[in-house]
C-alpha positions in Angstrom: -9.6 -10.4 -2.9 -9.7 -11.2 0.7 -9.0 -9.1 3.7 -6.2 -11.5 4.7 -5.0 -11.8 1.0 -4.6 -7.9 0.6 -3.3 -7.4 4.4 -0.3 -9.2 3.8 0.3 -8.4 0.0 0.5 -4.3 1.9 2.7 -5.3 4.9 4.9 -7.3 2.7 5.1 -4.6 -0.4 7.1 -6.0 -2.7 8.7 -1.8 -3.4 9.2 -1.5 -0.2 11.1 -4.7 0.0 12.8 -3.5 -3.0 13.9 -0.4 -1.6 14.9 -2.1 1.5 17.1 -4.5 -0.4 18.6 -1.8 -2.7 19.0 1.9 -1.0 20.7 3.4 -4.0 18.0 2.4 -6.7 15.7 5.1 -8.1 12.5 4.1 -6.8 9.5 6.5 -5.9 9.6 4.9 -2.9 13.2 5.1 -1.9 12.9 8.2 0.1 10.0 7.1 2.6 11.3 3.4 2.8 14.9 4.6 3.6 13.9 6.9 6.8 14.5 3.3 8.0 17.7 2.7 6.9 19.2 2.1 10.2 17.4 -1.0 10.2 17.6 -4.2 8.4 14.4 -5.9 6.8 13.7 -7.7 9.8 13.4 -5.3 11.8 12.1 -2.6 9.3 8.7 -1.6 10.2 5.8 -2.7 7.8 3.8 -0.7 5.9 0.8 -0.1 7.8 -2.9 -1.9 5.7 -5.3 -0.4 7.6 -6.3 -0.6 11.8 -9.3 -1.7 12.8 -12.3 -4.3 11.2 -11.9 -2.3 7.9 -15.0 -4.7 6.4 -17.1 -3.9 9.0 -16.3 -0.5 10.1 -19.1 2.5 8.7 -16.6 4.8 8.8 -13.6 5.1 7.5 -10.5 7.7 8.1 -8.5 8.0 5.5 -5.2 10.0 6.1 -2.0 10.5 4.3 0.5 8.0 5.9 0.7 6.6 9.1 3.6 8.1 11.8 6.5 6.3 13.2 6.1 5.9 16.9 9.7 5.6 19.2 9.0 2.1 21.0 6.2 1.4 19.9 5.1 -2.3 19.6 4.4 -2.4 15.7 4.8 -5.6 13.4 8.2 -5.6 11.9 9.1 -7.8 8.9 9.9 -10.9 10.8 6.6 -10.9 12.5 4.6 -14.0 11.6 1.5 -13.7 9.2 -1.0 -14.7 12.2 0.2 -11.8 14.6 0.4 -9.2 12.0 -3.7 -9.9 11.0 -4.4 -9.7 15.0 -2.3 -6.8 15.3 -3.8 -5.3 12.1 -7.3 -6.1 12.7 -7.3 -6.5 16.2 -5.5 -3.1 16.8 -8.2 -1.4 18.9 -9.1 -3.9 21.1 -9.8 -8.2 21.1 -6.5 -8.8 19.8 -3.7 -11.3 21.4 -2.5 -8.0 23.1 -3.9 -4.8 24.3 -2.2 -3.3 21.6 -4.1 0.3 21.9 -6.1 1.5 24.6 -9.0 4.0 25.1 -8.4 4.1 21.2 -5.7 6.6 22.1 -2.5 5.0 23.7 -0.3 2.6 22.1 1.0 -0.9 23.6 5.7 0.2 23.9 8.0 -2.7 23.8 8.6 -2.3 27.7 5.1 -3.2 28.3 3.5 0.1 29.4 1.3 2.0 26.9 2.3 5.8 25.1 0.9 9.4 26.1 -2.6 10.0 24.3 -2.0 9.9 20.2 -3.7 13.4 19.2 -4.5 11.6 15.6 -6.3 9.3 17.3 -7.9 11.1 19.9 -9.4 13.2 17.1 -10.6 10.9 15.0 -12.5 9.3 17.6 -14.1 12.7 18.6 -14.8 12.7 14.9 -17.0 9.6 15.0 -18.6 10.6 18.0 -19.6 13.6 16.3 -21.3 11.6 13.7 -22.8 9.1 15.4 -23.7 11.5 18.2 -22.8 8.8 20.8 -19.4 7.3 22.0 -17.9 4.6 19.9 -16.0 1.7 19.5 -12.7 2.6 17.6 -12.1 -0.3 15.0 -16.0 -1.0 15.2 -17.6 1.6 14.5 -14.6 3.1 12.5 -11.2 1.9 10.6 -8.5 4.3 9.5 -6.0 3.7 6.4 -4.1 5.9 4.4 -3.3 6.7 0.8 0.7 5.9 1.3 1.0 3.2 3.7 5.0 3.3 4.3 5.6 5.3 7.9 7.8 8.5 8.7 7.4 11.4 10.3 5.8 14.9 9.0 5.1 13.3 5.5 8.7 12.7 4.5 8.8 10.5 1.2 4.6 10.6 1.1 5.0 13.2 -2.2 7.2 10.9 -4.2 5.4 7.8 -3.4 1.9 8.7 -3.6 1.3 7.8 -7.5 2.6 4.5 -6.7 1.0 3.5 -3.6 -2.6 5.1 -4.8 -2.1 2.9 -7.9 -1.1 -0.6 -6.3 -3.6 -0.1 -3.4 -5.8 2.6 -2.9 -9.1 1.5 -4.8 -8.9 -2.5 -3.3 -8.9 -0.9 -0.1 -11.8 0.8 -0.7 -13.4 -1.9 -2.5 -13.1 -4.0 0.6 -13.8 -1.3 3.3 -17.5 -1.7 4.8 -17.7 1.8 5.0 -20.4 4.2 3.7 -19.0 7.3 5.0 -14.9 8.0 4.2 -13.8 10.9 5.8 -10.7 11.7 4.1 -8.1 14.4 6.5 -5.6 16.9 5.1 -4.7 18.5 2.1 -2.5 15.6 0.5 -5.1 12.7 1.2 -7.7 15.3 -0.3 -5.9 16.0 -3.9 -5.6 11.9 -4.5 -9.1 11.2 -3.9 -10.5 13.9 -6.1 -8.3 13.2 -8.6 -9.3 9.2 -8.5 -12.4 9.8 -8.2 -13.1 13.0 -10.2 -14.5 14.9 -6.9 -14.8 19.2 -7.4 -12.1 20.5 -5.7 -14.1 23.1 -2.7 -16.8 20.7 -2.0 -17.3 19.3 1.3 -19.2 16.1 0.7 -19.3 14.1 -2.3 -21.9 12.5 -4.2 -22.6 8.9 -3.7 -19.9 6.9 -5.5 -20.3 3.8 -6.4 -16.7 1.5 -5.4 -16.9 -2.5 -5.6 -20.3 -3.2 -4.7 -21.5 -0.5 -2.5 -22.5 3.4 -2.2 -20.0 5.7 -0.2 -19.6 9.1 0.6 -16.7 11.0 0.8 -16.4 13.8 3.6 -13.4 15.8 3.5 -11.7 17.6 6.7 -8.5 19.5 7.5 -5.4 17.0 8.9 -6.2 17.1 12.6 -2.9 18.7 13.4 -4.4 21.4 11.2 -4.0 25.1 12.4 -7.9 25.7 11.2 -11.4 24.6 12.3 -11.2 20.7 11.7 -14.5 19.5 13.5 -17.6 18.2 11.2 -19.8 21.2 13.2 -17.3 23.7 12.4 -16.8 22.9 8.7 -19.6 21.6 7.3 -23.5 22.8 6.5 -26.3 21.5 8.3 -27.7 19.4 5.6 -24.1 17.9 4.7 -24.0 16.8 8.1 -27.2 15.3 8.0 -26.6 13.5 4.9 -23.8 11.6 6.6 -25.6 11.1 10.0 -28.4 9.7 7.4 -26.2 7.0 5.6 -24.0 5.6 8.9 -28.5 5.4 10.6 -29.0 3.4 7.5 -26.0 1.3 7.5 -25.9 0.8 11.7 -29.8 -0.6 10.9 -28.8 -2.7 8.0 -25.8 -4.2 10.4 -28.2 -5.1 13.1 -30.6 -7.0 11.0 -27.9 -9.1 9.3 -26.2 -9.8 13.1 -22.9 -7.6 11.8 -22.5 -5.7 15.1 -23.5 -8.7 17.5 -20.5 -10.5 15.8 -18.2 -7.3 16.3 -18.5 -7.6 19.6 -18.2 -11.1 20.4 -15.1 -10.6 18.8 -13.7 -7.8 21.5 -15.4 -10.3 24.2 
């Protein structure tokens, strides 16, 4: 299945259409898709694929489900299929718009851009971290999550999570580019380790073999977490180093094939 193919089939759930259409069926779903309600499909918010050149991108972020933002400039259902992939893929930077900036602040519907998004901010610190340099958000990382419907503080995430994981969450993975998928917060922790049958106090996994390619799965606290929640903070030396070893490996493999000189004619 193809990027574009999988985008849209996520923006355009059919369950969250569904739900849309009938806010009184029982649907696993209903609860997340109806923090919308005020809104008719059109405007209704899409589920969120991922952000960022999720092929491409070493790392990848993997959260529970992306928050609502008051104002901000997202794809709603009436958006075309051409500006929801630029807005999708495009998200940190080369897109039609500046739809984030600095990674960190989102494009509102007056035109100016949001305060600092603390998700994002850490994330990005997260990558740096790894890479131990500064990065290119949606380059050098992606982000996704395992329910892709938004609200706010998880609302609906429990009682959709069985579906979403099973419609979407392995042909993400399958096309992510990633060899390193650093999975955040309790919730986004307990579906990957039961997909993927990963011990429940281990930091890093095993290489695990999804589609056609070797990744590693690095779990940390949500970054609103009241704990430690950098790589340096949580993690061994050598589990680090493991990581650090894999995205050296993957950045050399990129360069020889041309991967990253297409990246960034792309943001050009």
């Amino acid at each position: 299945m193809s990027e574009i193919t999988l985008l849209h089939e996520i923006a355009h759930c059919p369950h969250a259409r569904f739900c849309r259409e009938n806010p009184a069926a029982e649907h696993p779903c209903s609860e997340i898709v109806n923090y919308q309600k005020s809104l008719n499909l059109d405007d209704f918010q899409v589920p969120e694929p991922w952000s960022g050149h999720i092929e491409k991108a070493p790392i990848l972020f993997l959260s529970s489900n992306p928050s609502i933002g008051a104002g901000e400039n997202y794809p709603n259902w009436s958006w075309s299929d051409d500006d929801m992939e630029d807005y999708f893929s495009y998200r940190f930077g080369g897109g039609r718009k500046e739809w984030i900036v600095n990674g960190t602040k989102s494009l509102l519907m007056d035109g100016t851009y949001s305060h600092a998004v603390k998700f994002w901010a850490a994330v990005r610190q997260r990558a740096m971290e790894l890479f131990e340099r500064d990065v290119l958000p949606g380059i050098d990382y992606a982000l996704t999550e395992i329910v892709h419907c938004k609200s706010h503080k998880e609302i609906g995430v429990e009682r959709a999570q069985n579906k979403c994981v099973e419609a979407y969450l392995l042909r993400t993975l399958e096309l992510a580019g990633a060899k390193v998928i650093v999975v955040l917060g309790k919730r986004a922790r307990k579906a990957i380790q039961s997909q993927f049958n990963i011990p429940e106090k281990i930091s890093v996994s095993e290489a695990i073999k999804i589609g056609s390619s070797e990744r590693f799965f690095a779990f940390l606290p949500h970054p609103n977490a009241r704990s430690d929640r950098s790589f340096s903070k949580c993690f061994q030396d050598d589990e680090l180093e493991k990581l650090r070893a894999s995205l050296h490996l993957s950045s050399s493999l990129s360069l020889s094939s041309g991967i990253e000189g297409e990246c960034f004619t792309a943001l050009a």
